[in-house]
N, C-alpha and C positions, 0 to 999 in steps of 0.2 A: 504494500500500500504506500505511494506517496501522496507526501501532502506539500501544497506549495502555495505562495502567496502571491499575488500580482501586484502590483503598484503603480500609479501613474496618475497624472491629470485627467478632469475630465476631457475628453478628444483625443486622446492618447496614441486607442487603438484597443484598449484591456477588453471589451466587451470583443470585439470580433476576434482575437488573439484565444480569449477564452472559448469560443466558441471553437476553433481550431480545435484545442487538447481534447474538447467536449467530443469532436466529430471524430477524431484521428488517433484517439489514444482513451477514451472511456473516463474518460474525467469527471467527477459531477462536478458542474458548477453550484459553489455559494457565495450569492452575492449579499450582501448588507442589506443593498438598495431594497433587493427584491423580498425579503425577508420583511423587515419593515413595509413595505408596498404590501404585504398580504399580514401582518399584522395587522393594519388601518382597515383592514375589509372583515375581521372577525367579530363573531359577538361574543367574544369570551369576556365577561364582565373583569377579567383580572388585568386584562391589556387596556382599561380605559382611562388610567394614570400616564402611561404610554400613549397614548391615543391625543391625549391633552396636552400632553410637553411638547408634540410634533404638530400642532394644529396652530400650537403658539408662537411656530417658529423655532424652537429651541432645540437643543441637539440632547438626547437621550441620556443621561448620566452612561458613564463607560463600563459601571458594573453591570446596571441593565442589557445596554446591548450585548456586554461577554454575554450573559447568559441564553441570552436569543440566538449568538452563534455558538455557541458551547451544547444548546439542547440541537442546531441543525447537525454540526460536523457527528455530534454521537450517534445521531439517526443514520448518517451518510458509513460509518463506520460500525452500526452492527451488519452492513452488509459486504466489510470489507472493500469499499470502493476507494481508491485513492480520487482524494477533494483539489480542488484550486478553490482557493477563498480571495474575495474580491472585494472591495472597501470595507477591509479592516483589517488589520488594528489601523487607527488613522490616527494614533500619538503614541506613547514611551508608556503610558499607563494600560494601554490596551494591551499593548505590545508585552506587561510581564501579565499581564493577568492573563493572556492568551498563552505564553508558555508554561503557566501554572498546573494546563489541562494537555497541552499536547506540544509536540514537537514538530518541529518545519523543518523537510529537507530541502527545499529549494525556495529562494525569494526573488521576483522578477521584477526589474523597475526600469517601467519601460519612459524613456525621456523623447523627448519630441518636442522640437522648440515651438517656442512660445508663439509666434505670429501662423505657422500652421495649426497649432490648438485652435485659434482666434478662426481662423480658415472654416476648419473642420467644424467647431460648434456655430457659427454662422450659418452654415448650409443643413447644420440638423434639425430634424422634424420627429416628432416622437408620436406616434400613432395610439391614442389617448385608450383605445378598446383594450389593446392587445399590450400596449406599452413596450412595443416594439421601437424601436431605434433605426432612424433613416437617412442618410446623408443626402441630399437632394441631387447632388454634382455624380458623386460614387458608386452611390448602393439607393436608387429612389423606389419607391414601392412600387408595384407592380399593375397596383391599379391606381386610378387618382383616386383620393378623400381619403 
């Protein structure tokens, strides 16, 4: 089983990169984003503390999110699947609380100058259903709307 971290700005490249290891080598993807994105759609009365911090703008206390990704990577890991985790840890405090529970053999940081990020998030479009991700120039949807 490996496990490995991605890194990068947004427009970087990590979601389609990620999607590579996902296509090519059996990787599950765990993203933050996406985790949170389906956290905000539950009715589990226990997430509405969580629920409130992110509606107000605010960013999660960092012991809560470990635990949000600490309950994903264990589910991804009774099935023996090596993970790629994908925004997170996003400071020095995540970063030991995430080693606390598990081990990284490989960390990827992908850099990509700054006036193509600027490039890249310019022509993206995020398709609101599916929260799909679209570069209008590169990768545009397939059908219009």
């Amino acid at each position: 089983m490996n496990r490995i971290l991605i890194f990068g700005a947004p427009g970087s490249g990590k979601g389609t990169i990620s999607k590579y290891l996902v296509k090519d080598f059996g990787f599950t993807h765990i993203a933050a984003g996406d985790i949170l994105r389906a956290m905000l759609t539950t009715d589990d009365p226990s997430m509405n503390e969580l629920k409130e911090t992110i509606s107000k703008g605010n960013l999660i206390p960092d012991s809560q999110i470990t635990e949000l990704i600490k309950k994903e990577i264990s589910n991804v890991e009774k099935n023996k699947n090596s993970w790629l985790l994908d925004g997170y840890p996003r400071n020095i405090t995540q970063a030991k609380l995430l080693q606390g529970f598990t081990s990284i053999d490989l960390a990827l940081n992908i850099e990509v100058p700054f006036p193509t990020i600027i490039e890249r998030l310019c022509d993206r479009m995020v398709h609101q259903s599916s929260g799909r991700i679209y570069n209008m120039k590169w990768n545009p949807p397939k059908l219009p709307g």
